[in-house]
DSSP file (Angstrom, degrees, kcal/mol; ACC not computed):
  #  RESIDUE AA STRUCTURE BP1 BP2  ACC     N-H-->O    O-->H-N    N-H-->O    O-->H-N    TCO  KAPPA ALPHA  PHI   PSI    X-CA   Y-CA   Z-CA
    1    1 A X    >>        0   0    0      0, 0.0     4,-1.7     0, 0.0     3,-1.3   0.000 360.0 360.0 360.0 -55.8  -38.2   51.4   41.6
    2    2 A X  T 34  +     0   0    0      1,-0.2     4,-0.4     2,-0.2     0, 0.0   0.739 360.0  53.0 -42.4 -31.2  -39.1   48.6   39.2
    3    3 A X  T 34 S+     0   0    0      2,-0.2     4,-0.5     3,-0.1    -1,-0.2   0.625 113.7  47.6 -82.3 -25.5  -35.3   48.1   37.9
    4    4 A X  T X> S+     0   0    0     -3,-1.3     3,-5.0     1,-0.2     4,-1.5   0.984 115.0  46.7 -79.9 -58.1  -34.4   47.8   42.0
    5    5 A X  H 3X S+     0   0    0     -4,-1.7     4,-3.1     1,-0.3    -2,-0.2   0.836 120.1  43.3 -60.6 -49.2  -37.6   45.1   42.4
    6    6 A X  H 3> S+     0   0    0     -4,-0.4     4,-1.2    -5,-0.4    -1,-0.3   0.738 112.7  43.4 -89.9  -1.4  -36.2   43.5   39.4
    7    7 A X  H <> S+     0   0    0     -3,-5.0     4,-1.1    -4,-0.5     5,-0.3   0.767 115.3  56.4-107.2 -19.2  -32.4   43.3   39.9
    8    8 A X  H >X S+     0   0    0     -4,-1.5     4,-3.6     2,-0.2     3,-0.5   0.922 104.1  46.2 -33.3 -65.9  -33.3   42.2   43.5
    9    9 A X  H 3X S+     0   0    0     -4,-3.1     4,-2.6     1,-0.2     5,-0.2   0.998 112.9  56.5 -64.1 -45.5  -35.6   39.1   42.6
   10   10 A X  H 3X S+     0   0    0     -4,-1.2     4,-0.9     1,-0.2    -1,-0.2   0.747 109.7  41.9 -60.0 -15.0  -32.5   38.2   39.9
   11   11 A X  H XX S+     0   0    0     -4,-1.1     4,-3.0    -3,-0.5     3,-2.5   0.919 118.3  48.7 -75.8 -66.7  -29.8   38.1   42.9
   12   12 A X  H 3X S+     0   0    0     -4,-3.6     4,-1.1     1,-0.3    -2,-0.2   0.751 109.9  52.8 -26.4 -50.1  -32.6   36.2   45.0
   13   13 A X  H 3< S+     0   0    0     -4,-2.6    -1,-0.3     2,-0.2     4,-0.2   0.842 119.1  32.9 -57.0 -50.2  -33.0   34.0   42.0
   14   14 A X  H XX S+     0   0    0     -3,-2.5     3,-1.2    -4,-0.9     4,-0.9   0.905 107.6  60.0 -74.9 -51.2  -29.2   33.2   41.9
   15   15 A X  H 3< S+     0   0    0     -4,-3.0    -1,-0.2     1,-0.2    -2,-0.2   0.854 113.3  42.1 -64.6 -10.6  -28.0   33.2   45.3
   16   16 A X  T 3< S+     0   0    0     -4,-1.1    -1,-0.2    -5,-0.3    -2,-0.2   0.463  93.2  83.3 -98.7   5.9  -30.7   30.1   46.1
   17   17 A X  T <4 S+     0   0    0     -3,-1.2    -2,-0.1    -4,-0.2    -3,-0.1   0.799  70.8 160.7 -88.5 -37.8  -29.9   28.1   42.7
   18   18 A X     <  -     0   0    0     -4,-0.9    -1,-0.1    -3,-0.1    -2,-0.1   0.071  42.0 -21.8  58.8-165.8  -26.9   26.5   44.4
   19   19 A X  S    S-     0   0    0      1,-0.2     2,-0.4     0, 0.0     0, 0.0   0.207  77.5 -95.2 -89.8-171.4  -25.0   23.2   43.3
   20   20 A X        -     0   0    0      1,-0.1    -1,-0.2    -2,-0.0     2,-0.1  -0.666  47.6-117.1-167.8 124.1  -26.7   20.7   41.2
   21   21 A X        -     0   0    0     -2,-0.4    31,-0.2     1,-0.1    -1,-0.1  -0.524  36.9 -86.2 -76.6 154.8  -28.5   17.7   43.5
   22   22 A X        -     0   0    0     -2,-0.1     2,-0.3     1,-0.1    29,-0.2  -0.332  42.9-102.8 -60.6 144.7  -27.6   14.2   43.3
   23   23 A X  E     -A   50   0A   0     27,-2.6    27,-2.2     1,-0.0     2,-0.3  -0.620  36.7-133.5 -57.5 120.9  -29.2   11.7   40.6
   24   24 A X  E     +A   49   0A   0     -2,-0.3     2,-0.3    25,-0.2    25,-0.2  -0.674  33.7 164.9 -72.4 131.8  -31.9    9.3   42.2
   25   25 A X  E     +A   48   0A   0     23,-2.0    23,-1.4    -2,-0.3   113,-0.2  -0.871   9.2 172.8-131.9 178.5  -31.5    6.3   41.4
   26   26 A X  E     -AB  47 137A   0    111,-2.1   111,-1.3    -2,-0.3     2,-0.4  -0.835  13.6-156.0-170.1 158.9  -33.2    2.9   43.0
   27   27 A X  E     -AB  46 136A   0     19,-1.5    19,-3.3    -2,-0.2     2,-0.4  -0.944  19.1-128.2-138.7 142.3  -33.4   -1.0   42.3
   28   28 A X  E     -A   45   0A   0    107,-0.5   107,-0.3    -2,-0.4     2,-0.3  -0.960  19.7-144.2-114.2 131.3  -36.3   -3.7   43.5
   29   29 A X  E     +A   44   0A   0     15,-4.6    15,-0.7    -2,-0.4     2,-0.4  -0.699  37.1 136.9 -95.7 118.9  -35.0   -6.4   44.9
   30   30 A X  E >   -A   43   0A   0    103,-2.2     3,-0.6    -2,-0.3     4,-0.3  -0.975  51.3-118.6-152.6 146.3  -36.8  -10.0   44.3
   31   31 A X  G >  S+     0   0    0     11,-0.6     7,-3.2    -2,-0.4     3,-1.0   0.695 106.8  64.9 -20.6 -49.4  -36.0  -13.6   43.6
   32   32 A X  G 3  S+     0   0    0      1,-0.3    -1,-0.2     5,-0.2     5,-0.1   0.560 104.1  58.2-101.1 -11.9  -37.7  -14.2   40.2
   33   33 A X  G <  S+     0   0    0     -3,-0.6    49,-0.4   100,-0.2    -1,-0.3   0.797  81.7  97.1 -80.4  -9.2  -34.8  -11.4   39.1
   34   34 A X  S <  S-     0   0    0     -3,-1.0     2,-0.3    -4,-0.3     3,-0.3   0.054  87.6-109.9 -73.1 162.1  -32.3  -13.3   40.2
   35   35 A X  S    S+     0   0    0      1,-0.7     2,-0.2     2,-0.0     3,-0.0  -0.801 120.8  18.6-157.6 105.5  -30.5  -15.7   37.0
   36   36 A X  S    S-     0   0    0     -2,-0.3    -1,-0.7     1,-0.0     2,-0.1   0.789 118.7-131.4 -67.5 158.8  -31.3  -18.4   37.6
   37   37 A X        -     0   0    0     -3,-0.3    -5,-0.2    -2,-0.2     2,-0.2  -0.613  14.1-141.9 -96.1 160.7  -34.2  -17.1   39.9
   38   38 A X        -     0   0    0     -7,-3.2    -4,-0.1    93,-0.5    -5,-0.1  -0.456  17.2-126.6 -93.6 172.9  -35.1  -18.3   43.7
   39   39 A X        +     0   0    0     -2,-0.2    -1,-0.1    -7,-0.1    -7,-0.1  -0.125  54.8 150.6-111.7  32.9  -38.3  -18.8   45.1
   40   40 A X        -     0   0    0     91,-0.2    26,-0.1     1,-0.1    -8,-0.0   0.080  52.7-140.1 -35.6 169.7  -37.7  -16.8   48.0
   41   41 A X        +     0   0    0     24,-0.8    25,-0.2     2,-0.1    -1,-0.1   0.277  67.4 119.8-130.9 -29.9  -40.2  -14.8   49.8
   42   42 A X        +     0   0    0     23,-0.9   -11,-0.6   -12,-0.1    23,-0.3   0.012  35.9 178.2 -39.0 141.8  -37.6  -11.8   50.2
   43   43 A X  E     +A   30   0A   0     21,-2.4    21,-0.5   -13,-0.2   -13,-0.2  -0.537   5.2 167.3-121.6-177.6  -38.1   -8.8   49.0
   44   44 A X  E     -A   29   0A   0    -15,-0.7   -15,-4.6    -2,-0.3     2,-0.3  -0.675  20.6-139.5 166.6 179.1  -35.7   -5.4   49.2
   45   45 A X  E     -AC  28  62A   0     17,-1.4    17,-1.3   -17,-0.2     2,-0.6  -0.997   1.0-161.9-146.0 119.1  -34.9   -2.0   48.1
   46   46 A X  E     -AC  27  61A   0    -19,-3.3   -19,-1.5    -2,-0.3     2,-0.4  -0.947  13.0-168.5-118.2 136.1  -31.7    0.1   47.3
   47   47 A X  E     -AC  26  60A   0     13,-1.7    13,-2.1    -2,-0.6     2,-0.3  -0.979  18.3-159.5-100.4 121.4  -32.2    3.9   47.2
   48   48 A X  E     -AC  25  59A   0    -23,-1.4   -23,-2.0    -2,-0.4     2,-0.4  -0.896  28.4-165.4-135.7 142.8  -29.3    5.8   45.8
   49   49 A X  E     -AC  24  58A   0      9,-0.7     9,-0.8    -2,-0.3     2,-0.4  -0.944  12.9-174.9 -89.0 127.9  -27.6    9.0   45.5
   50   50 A X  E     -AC  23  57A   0    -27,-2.2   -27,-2.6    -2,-0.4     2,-0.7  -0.998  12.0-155.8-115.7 152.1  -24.8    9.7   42.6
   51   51 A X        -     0   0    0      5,-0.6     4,-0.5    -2,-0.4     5,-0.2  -0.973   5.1-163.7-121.3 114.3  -22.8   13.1   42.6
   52   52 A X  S    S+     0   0    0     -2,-0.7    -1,-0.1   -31,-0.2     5,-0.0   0.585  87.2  47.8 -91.8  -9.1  -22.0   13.2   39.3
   53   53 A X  S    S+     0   0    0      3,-0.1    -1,-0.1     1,-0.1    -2,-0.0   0.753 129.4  28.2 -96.7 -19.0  -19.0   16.0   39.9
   54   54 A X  S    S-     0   0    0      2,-0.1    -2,-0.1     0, 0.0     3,-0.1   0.729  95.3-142.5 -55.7 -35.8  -17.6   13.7   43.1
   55   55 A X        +     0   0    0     -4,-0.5    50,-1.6     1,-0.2     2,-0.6   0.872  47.3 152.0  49.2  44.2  -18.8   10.6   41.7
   56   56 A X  B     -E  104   0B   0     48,-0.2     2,-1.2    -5,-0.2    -5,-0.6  -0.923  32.9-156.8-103.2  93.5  -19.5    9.7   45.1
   57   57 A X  E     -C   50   0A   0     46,-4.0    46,-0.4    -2,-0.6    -7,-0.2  -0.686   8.8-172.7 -96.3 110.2  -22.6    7.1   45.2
   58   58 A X  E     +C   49   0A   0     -2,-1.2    -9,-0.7    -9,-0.8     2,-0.2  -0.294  18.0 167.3 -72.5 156.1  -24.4    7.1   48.5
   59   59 A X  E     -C   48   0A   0     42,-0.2    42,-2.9   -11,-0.2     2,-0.6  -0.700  29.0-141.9 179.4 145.1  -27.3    4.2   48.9
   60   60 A X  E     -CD  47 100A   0    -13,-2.1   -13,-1.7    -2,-0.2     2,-0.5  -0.892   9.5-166.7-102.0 136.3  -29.5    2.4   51.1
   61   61 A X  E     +CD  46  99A   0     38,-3.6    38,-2.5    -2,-0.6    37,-0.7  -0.922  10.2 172.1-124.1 145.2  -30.1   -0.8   50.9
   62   62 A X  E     +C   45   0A   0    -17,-1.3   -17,-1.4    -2,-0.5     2,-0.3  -0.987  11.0 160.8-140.3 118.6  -33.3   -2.6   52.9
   63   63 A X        +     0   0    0     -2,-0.3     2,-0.2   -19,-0.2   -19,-0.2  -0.894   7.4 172.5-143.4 176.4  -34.4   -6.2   52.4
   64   64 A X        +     0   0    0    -21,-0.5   -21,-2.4    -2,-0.3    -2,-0.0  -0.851  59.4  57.9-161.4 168.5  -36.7   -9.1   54.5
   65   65 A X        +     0   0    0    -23,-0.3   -23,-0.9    -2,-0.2   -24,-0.8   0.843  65.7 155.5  72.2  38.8  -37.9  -12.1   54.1
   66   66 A X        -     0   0    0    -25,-0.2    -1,-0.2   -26,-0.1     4,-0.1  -0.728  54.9-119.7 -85.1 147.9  -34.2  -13.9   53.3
   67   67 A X  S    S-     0   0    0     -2,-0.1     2,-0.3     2,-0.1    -1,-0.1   0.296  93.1 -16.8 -69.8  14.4  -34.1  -17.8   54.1
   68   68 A X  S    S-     0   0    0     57,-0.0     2,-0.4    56,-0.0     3,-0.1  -0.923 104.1 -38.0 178.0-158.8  -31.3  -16.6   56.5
   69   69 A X        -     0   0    0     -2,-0.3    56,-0.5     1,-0.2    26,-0.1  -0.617  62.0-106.2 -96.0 126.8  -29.1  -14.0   57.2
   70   70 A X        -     0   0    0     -2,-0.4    54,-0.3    24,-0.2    -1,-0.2   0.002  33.7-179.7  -4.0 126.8  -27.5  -12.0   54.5
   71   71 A X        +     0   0    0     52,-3.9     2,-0.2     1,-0.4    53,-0.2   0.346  64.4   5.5-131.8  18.7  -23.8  -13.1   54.2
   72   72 A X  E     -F  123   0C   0     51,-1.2    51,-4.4    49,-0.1    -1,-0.4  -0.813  51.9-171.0 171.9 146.1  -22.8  -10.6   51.1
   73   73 A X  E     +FG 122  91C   0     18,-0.7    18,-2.6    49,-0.2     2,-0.3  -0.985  14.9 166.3-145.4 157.3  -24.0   -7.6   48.6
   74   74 A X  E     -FG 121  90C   0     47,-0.7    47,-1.8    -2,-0.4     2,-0.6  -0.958  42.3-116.9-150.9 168.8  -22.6   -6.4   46.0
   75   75 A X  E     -F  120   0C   0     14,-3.3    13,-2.7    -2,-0.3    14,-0.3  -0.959  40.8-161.2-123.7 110.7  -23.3   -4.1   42.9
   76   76 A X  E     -FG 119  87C   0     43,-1.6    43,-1.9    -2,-0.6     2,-0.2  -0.391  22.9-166.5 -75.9 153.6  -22.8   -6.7   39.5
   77   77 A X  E     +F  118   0C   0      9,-0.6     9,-0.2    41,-0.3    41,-0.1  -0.690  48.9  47.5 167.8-177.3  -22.2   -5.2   36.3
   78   78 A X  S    S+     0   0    0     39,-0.5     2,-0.3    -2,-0.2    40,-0.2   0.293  82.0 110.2 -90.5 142.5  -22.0   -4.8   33.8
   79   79 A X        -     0   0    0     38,-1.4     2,-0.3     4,-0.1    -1,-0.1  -0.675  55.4-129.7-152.3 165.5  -25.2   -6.6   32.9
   80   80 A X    >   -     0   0    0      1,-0.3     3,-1.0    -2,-0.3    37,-0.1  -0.605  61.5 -70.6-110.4 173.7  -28.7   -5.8   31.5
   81   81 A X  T 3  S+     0   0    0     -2,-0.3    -1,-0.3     1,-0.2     3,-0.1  -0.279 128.3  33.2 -57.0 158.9  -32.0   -7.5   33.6
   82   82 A X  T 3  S+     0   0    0    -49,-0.4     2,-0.3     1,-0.1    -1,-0.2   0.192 100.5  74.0  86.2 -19.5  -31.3  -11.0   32.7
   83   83 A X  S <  S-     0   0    0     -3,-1.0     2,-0.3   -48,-0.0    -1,-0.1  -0.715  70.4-128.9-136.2 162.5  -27.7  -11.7   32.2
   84   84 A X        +     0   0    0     -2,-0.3     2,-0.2    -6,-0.1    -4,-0.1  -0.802  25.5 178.0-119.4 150.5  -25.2  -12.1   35.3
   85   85 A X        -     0   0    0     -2,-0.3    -7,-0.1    -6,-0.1     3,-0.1  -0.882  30.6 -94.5-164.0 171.5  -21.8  -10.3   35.6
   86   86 A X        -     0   0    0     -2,-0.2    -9,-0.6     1,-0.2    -7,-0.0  -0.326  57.2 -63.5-101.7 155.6  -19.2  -10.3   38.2
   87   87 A X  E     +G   76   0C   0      1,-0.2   -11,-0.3   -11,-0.2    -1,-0.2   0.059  39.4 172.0 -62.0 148.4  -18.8   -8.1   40.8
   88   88 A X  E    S+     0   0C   0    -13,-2.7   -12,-0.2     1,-0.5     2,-0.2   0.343  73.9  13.1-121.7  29.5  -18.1   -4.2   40.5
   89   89 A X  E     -     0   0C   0    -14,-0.3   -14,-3.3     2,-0.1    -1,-0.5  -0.492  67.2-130.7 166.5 142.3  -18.5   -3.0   44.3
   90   90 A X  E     -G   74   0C   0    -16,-0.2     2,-0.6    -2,-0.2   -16,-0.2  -0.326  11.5-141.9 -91.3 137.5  -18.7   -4.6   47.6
   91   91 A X  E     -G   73   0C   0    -18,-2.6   -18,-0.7    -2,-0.1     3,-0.4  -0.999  26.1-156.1 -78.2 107.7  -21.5   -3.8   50.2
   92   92 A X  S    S+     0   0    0     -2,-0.6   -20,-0.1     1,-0.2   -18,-0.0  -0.580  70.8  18.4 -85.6 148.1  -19.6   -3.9   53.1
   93   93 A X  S    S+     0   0    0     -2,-0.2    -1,-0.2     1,-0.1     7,-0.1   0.784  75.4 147.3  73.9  33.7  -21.5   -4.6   56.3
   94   94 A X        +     0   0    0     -3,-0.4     2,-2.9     1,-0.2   -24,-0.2   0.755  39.2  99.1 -76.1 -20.0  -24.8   -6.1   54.4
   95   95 A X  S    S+     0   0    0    -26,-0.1     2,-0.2   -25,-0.1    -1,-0.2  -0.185  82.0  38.6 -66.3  46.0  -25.6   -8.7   57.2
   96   96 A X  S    S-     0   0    0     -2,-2.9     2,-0.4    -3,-0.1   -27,-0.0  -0.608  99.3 -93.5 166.4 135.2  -28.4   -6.7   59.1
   97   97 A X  S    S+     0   0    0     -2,-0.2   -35,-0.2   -34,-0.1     2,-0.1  -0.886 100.4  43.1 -97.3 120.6  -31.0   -4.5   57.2
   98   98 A X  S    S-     0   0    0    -37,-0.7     2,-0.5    -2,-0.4   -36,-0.3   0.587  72.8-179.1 -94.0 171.9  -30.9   -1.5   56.5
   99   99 A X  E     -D   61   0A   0    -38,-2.5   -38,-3.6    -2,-0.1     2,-0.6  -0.983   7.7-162.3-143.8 137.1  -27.2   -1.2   55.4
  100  100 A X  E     +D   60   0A   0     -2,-0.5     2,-0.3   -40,-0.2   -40,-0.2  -0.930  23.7 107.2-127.4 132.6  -25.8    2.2   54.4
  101  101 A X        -     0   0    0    -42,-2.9     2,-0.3    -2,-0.6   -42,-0.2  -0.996  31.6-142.2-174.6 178.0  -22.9    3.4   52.5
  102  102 A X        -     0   0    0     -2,-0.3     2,-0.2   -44,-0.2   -44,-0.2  -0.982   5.4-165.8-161.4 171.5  -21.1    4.9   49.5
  103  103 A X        -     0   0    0    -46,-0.4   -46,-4.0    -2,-0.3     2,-1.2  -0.909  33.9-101.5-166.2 129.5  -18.2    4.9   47.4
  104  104 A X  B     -E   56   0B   0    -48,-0.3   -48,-0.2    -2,-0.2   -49,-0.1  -0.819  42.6-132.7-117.1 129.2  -16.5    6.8   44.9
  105  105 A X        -     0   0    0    -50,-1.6     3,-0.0    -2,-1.2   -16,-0.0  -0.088   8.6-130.7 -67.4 139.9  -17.1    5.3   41.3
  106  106 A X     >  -     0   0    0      1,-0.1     4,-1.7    -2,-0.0     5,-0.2  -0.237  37.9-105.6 -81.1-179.1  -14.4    4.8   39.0
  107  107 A X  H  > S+     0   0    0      1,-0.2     4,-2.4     2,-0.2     5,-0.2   0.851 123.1  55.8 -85.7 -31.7  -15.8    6.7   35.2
  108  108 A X  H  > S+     0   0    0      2,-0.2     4,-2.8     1,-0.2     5,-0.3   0.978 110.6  37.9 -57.5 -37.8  -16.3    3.2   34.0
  109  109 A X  H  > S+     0   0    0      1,-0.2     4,-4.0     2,-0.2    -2,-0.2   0.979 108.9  61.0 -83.9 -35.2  -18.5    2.3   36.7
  110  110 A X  H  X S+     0   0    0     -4,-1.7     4,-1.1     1,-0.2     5,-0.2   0.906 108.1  59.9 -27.0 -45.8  -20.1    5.9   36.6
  111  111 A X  H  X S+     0   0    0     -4,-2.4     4,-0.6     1,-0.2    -1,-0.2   0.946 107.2  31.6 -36.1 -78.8  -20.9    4.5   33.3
  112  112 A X  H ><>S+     0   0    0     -4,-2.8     5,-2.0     2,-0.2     3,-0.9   0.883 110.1  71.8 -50.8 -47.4  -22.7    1.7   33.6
  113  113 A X  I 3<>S+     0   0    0     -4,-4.0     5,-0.5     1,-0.3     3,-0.4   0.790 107.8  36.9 -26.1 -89.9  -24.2    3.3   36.8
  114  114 A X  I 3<5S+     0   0    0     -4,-1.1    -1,-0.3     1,-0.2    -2,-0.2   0.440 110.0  64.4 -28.1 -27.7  -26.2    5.7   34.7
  115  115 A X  I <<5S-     0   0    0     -3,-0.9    -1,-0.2    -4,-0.6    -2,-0.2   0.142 107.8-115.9 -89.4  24.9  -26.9    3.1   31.9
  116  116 A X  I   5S+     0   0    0     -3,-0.4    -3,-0.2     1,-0.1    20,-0.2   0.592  82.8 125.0  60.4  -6.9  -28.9    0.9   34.0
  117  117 A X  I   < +     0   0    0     -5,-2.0   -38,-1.4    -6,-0.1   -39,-0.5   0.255  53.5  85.0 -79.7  12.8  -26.0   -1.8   33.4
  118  118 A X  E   < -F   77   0C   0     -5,-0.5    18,-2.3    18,-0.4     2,-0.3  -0.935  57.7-164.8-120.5 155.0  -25.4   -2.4   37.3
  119  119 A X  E     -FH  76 135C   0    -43,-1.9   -43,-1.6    -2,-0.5     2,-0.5  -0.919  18.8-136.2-111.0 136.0  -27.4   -4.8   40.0
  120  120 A X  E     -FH  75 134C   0     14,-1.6    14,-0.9    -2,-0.3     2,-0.5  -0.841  24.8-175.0-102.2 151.2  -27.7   -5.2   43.4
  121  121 A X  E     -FH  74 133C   0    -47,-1.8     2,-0.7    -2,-0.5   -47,-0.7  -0.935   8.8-163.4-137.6 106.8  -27.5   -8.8   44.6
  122  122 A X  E     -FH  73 132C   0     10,-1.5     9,-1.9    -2,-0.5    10,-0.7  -0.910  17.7-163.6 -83.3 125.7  -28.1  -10.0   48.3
  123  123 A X  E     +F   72   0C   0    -51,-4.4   -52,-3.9    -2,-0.7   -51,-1.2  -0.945  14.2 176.6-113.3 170.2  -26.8  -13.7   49.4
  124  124 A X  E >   - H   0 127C   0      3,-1.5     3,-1.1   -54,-0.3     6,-0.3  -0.728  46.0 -81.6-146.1 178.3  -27.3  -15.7   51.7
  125  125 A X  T 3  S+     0   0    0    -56,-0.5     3,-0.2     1,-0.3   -55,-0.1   0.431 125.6  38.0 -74.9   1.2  -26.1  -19.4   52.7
  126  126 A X  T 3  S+     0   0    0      1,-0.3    -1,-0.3     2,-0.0     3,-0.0   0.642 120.8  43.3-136.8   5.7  -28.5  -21.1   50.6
  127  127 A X  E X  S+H  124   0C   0     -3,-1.1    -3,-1.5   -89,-0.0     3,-1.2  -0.683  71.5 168.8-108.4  73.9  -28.4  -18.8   47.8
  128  128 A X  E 3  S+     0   0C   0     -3,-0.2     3,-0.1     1,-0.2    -3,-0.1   0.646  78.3  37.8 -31.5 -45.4  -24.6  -18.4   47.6
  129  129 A X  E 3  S-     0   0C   0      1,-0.4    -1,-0.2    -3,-0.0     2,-0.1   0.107 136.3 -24.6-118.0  40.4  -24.5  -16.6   44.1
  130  130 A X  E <   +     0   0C   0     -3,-1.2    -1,-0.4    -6,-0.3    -7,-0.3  -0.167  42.5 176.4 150.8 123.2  -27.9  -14.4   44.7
  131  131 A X  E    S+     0   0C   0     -9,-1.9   -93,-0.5     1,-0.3     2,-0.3   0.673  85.7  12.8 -72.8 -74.5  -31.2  -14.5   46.8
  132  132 A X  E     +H  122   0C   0    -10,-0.7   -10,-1.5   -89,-0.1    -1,-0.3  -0.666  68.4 175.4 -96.4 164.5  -32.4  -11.4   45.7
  133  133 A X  E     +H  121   0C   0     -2,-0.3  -103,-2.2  -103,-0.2     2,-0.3  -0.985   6.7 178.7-167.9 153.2  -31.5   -9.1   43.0
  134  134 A X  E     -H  120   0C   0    -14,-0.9   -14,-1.6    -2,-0.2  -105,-0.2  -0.818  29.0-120.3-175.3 113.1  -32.8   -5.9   41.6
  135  135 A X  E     -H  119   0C   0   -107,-0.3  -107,-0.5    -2,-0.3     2,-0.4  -0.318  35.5-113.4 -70.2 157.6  -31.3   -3.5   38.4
  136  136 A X  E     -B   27   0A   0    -18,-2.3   -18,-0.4  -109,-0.2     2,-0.3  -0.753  42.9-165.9 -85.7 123.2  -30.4    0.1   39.5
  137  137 A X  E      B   26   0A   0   -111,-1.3  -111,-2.1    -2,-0.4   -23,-0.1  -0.930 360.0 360.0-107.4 136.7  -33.1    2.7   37.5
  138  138 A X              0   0    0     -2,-0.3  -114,-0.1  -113,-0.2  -111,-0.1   0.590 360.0 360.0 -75.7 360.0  -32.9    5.9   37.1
């Protein structure tokens, strides 16, 4: 009876262990991160998935407080906090908070992704190359 009890919980054990979950990742979004930094009042927040056997990176992004309306995001890299680098993927549809979407990551950018080397950047018309900004952390 004990060997059925026990080869039972090990099936149990297996059939509910499933696939592997996506990495969380998320970046805070503020002015004085920004290079050069604003003095914005904005804030935001990107929440992120990666599927590291898709490469598929899911993410939400949420900000307020902009001196206008959004008019681009992007994810910069690669860069450390502090240093600027050009973009490596478009937010599409960033002009209204929250904005959701994903992409599948090339292995370079998978790279960085995971090495902390990417940024999210909001602009807007009176910060053109950044309002807010905030590195992606695991």
């Amino acid at each position: 009876m004990n060997k059925t009890v026990i080869a039972a919980v090990a099936l149990g054990v297996v059939a509910f262990a499933g696939p592997a979950s996506a990495e969380k990742l998320k970046a805070t979004l503020d002015g004085k991160s920004e290079v050069p930094a604003t003095t914005t009042s904005g804030t935001g927040t990107a929440d992120l998935d990666y599927d590291a056997a898709s490469k598929k990176l899911s993410w939400t992004v949420t900000y307020s407080g902009l001196s206008g309306p959004a008019t681009a995001a992007h994810f910069h890299g690669p860069a450390e906090a502090g240093k600027n680098a050009g973009v490596a993927l478009a937010i599409p549809n960033a002009t209204a908070s929250p904005v959701k979407g994903e992409a599948t990551l090339t292995d370079a950018q998978a790279a960085d992704l995971l090495g902390g080397k990417l940024y999210v950047n909001i602009h807007t018309a009176a910060n053109p190359g950044g309002e807010i900004r905030g590195q992606v952390t695991k």
